[in-house]
C-alpha distance (Angstrom), angle and dihedral (degrees) to the residues before:
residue distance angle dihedral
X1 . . .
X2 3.83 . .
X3 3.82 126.4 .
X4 3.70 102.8 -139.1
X5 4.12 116.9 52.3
X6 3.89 124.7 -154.9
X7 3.58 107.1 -77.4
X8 4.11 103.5 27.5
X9 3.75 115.9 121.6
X10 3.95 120.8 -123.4
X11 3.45 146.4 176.3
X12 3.26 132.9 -131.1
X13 3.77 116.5 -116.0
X14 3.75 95.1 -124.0
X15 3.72 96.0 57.4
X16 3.65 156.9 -22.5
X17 3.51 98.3 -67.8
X18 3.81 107.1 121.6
X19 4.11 133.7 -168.1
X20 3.51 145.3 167.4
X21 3.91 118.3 -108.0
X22 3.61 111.4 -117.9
X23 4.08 100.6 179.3
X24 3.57 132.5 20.1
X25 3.66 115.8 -153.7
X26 4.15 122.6 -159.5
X27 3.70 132.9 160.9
X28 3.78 120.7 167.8
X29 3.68 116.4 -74.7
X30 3.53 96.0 2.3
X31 4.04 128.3 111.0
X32 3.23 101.8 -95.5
X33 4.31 114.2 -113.7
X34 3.71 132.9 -146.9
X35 3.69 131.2 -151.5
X36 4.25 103.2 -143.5
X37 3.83 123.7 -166.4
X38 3.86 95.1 -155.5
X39 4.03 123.3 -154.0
X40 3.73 99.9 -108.0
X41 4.35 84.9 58.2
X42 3.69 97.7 -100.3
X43 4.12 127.9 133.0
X44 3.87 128.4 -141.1
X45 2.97 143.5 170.4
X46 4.55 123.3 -133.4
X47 3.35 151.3 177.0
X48 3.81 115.1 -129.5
X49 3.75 97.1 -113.8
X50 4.43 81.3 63.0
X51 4.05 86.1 62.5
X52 3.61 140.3 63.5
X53 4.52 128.5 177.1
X54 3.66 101.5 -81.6
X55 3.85 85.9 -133.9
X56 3.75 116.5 47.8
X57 3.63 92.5 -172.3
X58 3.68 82.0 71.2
X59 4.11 143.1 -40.7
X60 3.42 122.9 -82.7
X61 3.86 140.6 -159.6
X62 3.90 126.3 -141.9
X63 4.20 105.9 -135.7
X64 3.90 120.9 -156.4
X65 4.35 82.5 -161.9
X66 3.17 133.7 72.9
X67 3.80 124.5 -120.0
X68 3.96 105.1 -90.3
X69 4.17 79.7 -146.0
């Protein structure tokens, strides 16, 4: 099972720079690898132990919809 699902915004562990994960790549016994879309445009591409939540307080998702409340 992997720690960060499409959609939840990280950090990257060297920095402030924060992004929303966009894939999520697992196979097996392999580290699993995420695809991040970071604020300032770029794309990358990181093993979990690169990222942490970009909220400690508690994880948060990035949504493309608008509340229907």
């Amino acid at each position: 099972m992997f720690k960060y699902p499409k959609g939840s915004i990280v950090k990257h562990k060297s920095g402030e720079i924060k992004g929303e994960i966009v894939n999520v790549f697992e196979q097996g016994d392999s580290p699993t690898g995420y695809y991040v879309k970071w604020d300032d445009g770029n794309h990358s591409y990181h093993l979990e132990t690169d990222l942490s939540w970009a909220n400690i307080d508690r994880p948060r998702m990035h949504y493309t919809q608008p509340s229907v409340k």
